[in-house]
Structures are given as structure tokens and as C-alpha cells.
mmCIF file as gemmi writes it, N, C-alpha and C atoms, coordinates in Angstrom:
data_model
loop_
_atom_site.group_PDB
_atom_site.id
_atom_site.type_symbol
_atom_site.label_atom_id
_atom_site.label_alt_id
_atom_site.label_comp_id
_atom_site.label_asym_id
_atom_site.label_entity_id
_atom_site.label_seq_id
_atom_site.pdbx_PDB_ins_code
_atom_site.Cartn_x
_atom_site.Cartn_y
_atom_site.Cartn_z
_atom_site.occupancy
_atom_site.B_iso_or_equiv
_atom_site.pdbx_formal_charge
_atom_site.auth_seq_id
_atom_site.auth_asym_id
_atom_site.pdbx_PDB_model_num
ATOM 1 N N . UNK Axp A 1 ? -90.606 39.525 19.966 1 0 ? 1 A 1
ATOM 2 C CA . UNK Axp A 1 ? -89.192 39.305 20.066 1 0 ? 1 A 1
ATOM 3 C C . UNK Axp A 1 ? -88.462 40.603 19.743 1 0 ? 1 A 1
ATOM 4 N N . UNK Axp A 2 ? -87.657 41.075 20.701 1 0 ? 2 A 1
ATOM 5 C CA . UNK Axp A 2 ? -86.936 42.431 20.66 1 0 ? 2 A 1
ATOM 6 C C . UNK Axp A 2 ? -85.486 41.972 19.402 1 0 ? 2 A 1
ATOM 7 N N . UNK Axp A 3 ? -85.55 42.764 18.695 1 0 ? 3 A 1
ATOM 8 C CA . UNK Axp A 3 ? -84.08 42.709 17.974 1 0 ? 3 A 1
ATOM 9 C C . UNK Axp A 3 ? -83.389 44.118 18.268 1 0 ? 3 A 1
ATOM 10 N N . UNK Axp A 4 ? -81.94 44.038 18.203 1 0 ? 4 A 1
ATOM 11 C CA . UNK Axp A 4 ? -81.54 44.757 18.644 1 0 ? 4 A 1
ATOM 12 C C . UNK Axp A 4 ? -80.2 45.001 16.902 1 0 ? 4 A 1
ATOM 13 N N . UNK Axp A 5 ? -80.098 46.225 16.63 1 0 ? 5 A 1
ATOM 14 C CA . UNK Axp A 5 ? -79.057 46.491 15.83 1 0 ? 5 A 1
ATOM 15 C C . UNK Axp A 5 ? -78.324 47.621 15.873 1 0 ? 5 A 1
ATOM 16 N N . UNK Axp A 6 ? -77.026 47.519 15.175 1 0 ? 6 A 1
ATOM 17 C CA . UNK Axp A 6 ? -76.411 49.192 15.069 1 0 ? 6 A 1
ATOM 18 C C . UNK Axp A 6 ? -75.462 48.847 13.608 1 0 ? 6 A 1
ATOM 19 N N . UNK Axp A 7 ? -75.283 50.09 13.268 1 0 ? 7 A 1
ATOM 20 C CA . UNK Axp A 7 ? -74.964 50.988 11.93 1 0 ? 7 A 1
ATOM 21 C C . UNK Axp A 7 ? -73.629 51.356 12 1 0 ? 7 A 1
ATOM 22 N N . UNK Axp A 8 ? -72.856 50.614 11.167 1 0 ? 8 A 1
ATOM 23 C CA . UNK Axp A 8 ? -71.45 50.877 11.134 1 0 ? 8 A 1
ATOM 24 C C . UNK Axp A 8 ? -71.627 52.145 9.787 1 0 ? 8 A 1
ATOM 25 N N . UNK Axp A 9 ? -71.18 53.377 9.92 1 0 ? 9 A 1
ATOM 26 C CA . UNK Axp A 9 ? -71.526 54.387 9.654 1 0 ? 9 A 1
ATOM 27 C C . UNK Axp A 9 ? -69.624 55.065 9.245 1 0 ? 9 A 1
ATOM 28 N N . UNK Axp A 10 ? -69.516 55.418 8.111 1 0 ? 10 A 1
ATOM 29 C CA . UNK Axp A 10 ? -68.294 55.718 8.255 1 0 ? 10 A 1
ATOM 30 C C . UNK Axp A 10 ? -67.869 56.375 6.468 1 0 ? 10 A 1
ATOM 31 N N . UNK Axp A 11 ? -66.507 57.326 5.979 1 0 ? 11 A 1
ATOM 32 C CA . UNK Axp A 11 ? -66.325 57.569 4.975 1 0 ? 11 A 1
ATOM 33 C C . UNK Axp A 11 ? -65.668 56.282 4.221 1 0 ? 11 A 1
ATOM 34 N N . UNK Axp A 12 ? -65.902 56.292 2.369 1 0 ? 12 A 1
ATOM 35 C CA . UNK Axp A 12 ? -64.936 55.713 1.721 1 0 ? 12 A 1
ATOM 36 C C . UNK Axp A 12 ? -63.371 55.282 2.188 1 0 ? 12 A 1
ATOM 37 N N . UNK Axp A 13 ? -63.122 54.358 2.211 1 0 ? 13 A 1
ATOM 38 C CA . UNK Axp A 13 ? -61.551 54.023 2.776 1 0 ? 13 A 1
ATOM 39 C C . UNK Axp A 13 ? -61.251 54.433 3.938 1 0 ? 13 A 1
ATOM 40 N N . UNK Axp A 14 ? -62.324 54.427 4.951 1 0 ? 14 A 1
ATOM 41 C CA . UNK Axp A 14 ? -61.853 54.658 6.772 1 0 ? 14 A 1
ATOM 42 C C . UNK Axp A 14 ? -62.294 53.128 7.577 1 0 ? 14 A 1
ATOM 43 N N . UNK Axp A 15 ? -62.232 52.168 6.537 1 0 ? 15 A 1
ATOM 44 C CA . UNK Axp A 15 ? -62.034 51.19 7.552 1 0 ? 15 A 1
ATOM 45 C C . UNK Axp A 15 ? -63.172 50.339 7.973 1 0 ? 15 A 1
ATOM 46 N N . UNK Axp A 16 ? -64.1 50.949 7.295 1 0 ? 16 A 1
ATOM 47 C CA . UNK Axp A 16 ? -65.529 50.31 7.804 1 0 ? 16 A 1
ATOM 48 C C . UNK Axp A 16 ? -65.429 48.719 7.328 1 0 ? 16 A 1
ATOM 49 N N . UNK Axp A 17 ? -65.234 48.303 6.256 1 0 ? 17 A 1
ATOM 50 C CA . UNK Axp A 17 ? -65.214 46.732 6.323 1 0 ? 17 A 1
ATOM 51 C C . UNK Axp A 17 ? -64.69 45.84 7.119 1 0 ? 17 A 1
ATOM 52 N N . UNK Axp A 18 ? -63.06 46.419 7.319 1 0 ? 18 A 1
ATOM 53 C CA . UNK Axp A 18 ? -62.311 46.033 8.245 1 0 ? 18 A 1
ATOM 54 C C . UNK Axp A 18 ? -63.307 45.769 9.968 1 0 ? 18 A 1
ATOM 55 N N . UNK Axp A 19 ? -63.48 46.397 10.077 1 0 ? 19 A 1
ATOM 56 C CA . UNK Axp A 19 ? -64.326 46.806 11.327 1 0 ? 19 A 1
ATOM 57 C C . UNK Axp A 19 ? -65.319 46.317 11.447 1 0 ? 19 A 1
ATOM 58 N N . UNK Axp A 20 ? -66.419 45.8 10.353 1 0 ? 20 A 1
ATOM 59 C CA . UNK Axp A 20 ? -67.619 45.466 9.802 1 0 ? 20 A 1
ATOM 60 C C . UNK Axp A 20 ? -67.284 43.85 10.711 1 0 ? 20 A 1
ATOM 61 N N . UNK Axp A 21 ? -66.014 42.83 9.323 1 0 ? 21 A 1
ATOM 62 C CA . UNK Axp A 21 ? -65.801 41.726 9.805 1 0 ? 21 A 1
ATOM 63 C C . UNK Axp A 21 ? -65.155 41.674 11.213 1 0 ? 21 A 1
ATOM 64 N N . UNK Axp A 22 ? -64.415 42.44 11.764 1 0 ? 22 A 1
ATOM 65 C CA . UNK Axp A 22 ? -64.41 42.198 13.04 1 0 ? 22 A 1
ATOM 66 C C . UNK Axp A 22 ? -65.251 41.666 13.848 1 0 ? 22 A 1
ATOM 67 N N . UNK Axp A 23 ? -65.879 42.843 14.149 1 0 ? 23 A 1
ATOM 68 C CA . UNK Axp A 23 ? -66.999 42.922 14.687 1 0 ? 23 A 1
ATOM 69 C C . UNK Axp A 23 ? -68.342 41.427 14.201 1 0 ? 23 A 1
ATOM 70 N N . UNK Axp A 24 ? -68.302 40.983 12.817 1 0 ? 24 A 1
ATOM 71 C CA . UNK Axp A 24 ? -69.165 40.308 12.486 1 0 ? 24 A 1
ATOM 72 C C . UNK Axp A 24 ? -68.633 38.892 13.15 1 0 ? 24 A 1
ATOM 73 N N . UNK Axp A 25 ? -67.453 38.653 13.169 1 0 ? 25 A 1
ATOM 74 C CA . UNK Axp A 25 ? -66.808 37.34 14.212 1 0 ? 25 A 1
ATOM 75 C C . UNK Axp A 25 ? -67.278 37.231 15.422 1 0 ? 25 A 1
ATOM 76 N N . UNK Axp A 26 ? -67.486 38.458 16.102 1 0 ? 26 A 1
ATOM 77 C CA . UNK Axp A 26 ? -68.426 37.83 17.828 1 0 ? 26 A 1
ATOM 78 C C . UNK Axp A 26 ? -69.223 37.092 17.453 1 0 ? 26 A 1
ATOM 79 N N . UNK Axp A 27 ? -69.026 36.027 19.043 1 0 ? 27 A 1
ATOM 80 C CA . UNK Axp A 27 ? -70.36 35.503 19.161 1 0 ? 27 A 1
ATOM 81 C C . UNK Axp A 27 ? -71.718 36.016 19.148 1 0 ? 27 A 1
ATOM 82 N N . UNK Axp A 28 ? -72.301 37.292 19.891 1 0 ? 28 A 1
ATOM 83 C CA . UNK Axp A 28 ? -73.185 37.955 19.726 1 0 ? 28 A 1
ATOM 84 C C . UNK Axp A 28 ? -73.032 39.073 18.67 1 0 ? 28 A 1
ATOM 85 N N . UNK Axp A 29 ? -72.682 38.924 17.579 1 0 ? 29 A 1
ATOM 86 C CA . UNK Axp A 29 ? -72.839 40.152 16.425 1 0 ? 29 A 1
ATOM 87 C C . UNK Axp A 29 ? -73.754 39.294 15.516 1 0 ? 29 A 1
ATOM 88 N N . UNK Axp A 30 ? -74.754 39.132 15.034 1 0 ? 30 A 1
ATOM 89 C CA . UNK Axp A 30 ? -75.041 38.447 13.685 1 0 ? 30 A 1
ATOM 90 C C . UNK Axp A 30 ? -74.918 40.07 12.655 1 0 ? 30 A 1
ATOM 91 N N . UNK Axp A 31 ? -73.737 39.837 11.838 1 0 ? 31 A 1
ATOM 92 C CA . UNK Axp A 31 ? -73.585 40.481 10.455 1 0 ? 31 A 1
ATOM 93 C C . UNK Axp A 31 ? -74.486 40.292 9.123 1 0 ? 31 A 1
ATOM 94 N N . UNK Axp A 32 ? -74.715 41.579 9.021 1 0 ? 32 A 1
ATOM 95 C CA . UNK Axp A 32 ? -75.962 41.715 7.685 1 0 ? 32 A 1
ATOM 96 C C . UNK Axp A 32 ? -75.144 40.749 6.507 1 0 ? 32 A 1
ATOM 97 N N . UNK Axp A 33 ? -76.15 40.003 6.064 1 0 ? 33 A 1
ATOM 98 C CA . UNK Axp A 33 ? -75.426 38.965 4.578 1 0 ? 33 A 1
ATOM 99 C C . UNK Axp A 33 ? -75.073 40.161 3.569 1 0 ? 33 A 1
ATOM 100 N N . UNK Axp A 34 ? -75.392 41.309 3.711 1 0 ? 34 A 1
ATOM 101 C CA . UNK Axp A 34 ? -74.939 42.355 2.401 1 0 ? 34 A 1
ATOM 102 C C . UNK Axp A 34 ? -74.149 43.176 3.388 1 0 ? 34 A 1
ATOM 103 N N . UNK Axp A 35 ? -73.198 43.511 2.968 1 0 ? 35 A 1
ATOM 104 C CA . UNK Axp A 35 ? -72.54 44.43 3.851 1 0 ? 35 A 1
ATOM 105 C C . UNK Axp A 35 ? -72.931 45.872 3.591 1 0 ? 35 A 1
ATOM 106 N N . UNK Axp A 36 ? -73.389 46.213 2.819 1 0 ? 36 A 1
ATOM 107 C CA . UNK Axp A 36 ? -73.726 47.906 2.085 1 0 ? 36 A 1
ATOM 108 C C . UNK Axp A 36 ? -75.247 47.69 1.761 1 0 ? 36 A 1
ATOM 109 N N . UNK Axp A 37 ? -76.384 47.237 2.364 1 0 ? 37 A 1
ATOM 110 C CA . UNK Axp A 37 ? -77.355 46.954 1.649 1 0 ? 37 A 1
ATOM 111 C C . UNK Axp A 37 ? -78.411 48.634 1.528 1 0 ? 37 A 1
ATOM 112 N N . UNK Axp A 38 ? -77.992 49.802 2.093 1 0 ? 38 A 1
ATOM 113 C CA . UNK Axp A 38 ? -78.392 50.914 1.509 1 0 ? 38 A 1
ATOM 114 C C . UNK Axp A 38 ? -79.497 50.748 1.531 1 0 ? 38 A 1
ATOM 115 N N . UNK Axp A 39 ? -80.001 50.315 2.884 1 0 ? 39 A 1
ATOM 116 C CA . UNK Axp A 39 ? -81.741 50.429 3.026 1 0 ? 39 A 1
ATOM 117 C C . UNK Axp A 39 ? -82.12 52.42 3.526 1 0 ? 39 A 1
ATOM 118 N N . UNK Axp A 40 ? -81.475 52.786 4.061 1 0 ? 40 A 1
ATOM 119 C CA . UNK Axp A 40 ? -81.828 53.933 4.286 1 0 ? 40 A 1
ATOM 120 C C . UNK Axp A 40 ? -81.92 55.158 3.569 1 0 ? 40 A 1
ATOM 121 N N . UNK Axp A 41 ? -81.115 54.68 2.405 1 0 ? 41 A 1
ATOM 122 C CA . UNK Axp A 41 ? -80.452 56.036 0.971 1 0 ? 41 A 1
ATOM 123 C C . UNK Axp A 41 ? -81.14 55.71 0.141 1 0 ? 41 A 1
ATOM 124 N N . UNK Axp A 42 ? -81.634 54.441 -0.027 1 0 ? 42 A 1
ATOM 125 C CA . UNK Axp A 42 ? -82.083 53.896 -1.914 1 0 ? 42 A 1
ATOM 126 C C . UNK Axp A 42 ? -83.772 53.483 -1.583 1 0 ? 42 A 1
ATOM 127 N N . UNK Axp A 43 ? -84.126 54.852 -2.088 1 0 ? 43 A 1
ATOM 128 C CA . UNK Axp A 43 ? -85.476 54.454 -2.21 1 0 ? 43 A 1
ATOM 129 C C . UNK Axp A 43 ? -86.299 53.281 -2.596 1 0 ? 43 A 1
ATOM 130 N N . UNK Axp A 44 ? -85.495 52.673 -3.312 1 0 ? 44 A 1
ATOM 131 C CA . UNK Axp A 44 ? -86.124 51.198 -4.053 1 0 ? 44 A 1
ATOM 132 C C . UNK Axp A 44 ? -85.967 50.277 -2.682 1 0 ? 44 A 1
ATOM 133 N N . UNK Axp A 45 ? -84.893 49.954 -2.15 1 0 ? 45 A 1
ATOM 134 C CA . UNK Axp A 45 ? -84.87 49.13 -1.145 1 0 ? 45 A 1
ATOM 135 C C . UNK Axp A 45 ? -85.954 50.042 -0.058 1 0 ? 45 A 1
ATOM 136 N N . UNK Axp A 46 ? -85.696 51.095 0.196 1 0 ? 46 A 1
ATOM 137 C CA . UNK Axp A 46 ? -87.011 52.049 1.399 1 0 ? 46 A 1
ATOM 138 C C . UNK Axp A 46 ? -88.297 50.929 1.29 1 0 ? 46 A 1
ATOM 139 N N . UNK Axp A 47 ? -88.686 51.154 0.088 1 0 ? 47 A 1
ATOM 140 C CA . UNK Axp A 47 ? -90.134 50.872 -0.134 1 0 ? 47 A 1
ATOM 141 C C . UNK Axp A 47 ? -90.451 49.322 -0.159 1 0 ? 47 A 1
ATOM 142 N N . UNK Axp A 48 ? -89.103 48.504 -0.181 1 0 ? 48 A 1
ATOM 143 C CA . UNK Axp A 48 ? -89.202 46.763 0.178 1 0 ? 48 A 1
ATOM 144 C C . UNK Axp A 48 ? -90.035 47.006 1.902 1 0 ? 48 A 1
ATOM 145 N N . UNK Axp A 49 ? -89.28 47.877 2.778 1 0 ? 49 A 1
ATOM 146 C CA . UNK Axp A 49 ? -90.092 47.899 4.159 1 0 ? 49 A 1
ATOM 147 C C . UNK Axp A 49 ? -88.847 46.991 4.969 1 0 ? 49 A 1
ATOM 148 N N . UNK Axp A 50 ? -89.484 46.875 6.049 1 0 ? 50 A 1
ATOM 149 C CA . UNK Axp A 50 ? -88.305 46.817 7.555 1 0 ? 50 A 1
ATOM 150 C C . UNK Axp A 50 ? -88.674 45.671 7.114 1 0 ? 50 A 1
ATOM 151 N N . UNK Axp A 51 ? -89.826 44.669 7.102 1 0 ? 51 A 1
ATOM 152 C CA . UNK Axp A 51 ? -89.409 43.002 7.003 1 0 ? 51 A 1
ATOM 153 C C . UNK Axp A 51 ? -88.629 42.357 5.78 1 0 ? 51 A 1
ATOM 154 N N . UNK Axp A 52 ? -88.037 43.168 4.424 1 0 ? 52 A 1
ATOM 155 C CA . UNK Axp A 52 ? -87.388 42.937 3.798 1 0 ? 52 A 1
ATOM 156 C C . UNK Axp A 52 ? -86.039 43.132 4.21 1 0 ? 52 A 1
ATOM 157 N N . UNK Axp A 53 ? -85.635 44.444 5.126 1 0 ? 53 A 1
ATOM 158 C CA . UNK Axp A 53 ? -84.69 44.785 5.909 1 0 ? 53 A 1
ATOM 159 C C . UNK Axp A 53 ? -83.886 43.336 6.99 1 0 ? 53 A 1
ATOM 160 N N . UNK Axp A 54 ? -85.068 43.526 7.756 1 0 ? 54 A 1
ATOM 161 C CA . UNK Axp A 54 ? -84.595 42.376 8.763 1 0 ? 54 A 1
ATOM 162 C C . UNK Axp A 54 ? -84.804 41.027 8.179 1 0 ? 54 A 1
ATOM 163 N N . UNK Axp A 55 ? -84.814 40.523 6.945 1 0 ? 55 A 1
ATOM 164 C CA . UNK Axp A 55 ? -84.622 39.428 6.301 1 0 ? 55 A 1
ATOM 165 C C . UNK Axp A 55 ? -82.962 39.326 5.884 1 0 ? 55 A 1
ATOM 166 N N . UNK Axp A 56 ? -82.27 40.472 5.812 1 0 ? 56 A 1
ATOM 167 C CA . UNK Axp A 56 ? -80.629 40.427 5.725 1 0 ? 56 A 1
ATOM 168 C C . UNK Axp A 56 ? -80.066 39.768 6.156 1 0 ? 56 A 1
ATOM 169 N N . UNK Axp A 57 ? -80.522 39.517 7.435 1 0 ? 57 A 1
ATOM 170 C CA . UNK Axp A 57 ? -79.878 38.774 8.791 1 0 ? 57 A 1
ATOM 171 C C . UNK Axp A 57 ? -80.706 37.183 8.742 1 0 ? 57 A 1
ATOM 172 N N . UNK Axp A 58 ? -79.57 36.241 9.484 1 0 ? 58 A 1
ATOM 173 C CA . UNK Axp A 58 ? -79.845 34.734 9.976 1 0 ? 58 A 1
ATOM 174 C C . UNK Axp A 58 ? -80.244 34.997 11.545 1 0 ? 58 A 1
ATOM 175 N N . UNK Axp A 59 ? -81.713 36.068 11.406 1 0 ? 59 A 1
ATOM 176 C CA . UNK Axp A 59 ? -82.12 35.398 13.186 1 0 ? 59 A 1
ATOM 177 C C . UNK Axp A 59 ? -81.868 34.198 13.745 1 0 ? 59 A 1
ATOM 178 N N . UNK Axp A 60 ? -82.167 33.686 14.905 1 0 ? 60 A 1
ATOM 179 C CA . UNK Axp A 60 ? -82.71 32.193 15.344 1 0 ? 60 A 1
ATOM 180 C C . UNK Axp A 60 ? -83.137 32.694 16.569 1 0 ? 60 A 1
ATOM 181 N N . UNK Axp A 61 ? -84.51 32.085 16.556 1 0 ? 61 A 1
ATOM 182 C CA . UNK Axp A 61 ? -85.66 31.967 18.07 1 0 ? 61 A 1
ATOM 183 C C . UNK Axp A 61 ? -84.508 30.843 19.29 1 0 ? 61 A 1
ATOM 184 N N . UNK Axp A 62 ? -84.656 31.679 20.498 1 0 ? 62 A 1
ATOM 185 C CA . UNK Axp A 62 ? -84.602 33.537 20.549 1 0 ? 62 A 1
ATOM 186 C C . UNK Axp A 62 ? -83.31 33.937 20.318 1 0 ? 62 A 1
ATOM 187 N N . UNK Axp A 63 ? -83.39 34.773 20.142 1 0 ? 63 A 1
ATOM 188 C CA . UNK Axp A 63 ? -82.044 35.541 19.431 1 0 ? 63 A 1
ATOM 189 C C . UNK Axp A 63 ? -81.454 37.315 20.364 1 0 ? 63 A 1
ATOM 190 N N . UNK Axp A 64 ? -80.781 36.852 20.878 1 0 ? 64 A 1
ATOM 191 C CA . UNK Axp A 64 ? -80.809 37.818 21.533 1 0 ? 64 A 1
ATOM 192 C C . UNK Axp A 64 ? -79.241 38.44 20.897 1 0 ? 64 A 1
ATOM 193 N N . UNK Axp A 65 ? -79.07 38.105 19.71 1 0 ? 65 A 1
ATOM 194 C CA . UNK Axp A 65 ? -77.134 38.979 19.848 1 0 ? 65 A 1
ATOM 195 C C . UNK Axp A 65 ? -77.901 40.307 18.59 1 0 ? 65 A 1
ATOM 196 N N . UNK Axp A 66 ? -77.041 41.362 18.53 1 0 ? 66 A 1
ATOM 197 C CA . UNK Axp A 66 ? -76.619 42.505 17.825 1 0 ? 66 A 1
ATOM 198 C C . UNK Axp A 66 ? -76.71 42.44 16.85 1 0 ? 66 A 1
ATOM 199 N N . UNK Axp A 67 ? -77.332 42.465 15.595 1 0 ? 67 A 1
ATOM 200 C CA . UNK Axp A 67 ? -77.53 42.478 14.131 1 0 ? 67 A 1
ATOM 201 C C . UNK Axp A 67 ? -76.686 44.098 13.656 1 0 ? 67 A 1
ATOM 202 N N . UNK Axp A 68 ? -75.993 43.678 12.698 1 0 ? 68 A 1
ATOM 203 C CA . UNK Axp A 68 ? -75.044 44.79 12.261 1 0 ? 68 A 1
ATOM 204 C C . UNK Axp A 68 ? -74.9 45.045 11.098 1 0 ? 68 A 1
ATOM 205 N N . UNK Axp A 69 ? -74.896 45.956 10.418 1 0 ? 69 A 1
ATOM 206 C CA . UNK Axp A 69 ? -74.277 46.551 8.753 1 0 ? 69 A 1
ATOM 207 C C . UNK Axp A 69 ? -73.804 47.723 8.511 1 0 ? 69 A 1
ATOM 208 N N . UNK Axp A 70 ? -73.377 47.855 7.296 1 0 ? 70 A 1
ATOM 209 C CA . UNK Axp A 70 ? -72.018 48.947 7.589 1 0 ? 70 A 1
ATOM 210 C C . UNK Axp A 70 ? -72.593 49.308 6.377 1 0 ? 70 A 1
ATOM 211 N N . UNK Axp A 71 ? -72.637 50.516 6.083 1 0 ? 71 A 1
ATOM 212 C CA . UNK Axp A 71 ? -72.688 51.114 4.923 1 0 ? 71 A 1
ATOM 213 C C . UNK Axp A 71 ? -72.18 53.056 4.922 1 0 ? 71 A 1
ATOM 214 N N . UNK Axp A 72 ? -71.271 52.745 4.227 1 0 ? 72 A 1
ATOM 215 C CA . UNK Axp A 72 ? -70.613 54.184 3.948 1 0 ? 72 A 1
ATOM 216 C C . UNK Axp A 72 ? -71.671 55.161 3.2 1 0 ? 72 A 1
ATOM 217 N N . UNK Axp A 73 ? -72.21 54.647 2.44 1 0 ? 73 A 1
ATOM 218 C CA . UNK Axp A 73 ? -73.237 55.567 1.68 1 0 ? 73 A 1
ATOM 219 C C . UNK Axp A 73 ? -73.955 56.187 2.706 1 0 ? 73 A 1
ATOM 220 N N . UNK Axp A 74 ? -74.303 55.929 3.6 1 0 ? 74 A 1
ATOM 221 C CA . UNK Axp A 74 ? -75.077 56.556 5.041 1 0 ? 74 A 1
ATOM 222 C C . UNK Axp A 74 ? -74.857 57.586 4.885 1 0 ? 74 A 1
ATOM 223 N N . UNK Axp A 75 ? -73.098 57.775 5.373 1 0 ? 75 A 1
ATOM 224 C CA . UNK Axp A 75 ? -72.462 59.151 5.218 1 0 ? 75 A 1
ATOM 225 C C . UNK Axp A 75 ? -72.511 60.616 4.092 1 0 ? 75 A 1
ATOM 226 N N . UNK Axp A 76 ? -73.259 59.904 3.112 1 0 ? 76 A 1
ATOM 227 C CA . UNK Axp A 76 ? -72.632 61.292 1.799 1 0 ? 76 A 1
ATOM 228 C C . UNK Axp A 76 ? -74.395 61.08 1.445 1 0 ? 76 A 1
ATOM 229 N N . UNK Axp A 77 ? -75.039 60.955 2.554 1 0 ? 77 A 1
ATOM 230 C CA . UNK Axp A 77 ? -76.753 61.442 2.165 1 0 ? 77 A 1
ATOM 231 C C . UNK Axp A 77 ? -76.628 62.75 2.221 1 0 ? 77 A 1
ATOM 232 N N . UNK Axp A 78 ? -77.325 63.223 0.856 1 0 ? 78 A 1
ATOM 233 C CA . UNK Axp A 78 ? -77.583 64.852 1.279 1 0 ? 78 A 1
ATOM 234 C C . UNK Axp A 78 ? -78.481 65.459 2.663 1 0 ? 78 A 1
ATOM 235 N N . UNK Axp A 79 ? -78.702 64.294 3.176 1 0 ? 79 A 1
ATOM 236 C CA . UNK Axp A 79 ? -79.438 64.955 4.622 1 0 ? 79 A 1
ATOM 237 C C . UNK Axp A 79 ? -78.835 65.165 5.659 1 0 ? 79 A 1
ATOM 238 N N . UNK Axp A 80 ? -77.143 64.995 5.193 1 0 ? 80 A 1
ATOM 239 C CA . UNK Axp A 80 ? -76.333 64.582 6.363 1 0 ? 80 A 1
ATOM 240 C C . UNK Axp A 80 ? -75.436 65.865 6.059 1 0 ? 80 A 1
């Protein structure tokens, strides 16, 4: 089963929540239950792994809509 997602990516106070729930109201968006869950920055969550990741979300077989989360911390990685 293909899942499909994208990364609301953005600074402190530019709007990303706003945008987050928008967006989380489509019919095809399923919105991450954590809105900031900082799987990509916080090593502790890293090492839970992608099936702790994609446990954020309310799939349902088959599931074909957009899985989404927003996290500003993305932005102020020192890799960035």
C-alpha cells in the first residue's frame, strides 16, 4: 500500500498551524494527530523508526489521501 505525505515546513509565527488545519479539513488530507511531532530533528523519536512515524496518522485500507505535518523545528536544523 503506497502512502503518500508532505511537510508543512515553515519559521516560528509564519502561519504554519493556520495552514496545517486548513489543509487538515480536506477530504483527502489525513493530518498528523501531533502537529510538531519532530521525527526528523529529535533523535529519540529518529530511533522509534518510520512505523512509529506512520502510526501518527488514522490510515484506513485503502487509503489513498495525503498524510500531513507541520513542524517548524524542520527549519532551524543546523543542517539547514
Amino acid at each position: 500500500m503506497k502512502k503518500r505525505f508532505a511537510l508543512i515546513i515553515g519559521a516560528l509565527g509564519s502561519g504554519t498551524t493556520a495552514f496545517f488545519r486548513h489543509l487538515g479539513a480536506h477530504p483527502q488530507v489525513i493530518p498528523c494527530r501531533v502537529k510538531e511531532p519532530k521525527f526528523f530533528t529529535d533523535d529519540r523519536k529518529w530511533t522509534l523508526g518510520v512505523d512509529w512515524y506512520r502510526s501518527l496518522w488514522d490510515f484506513q485500507e485503502p487509503d489513498e489521501r495525503i498524510a500531513i505535518e507541520a513542524s517548524s523545528v524542520y527549519s532551524m536544523h543546523p543542517a539547514v
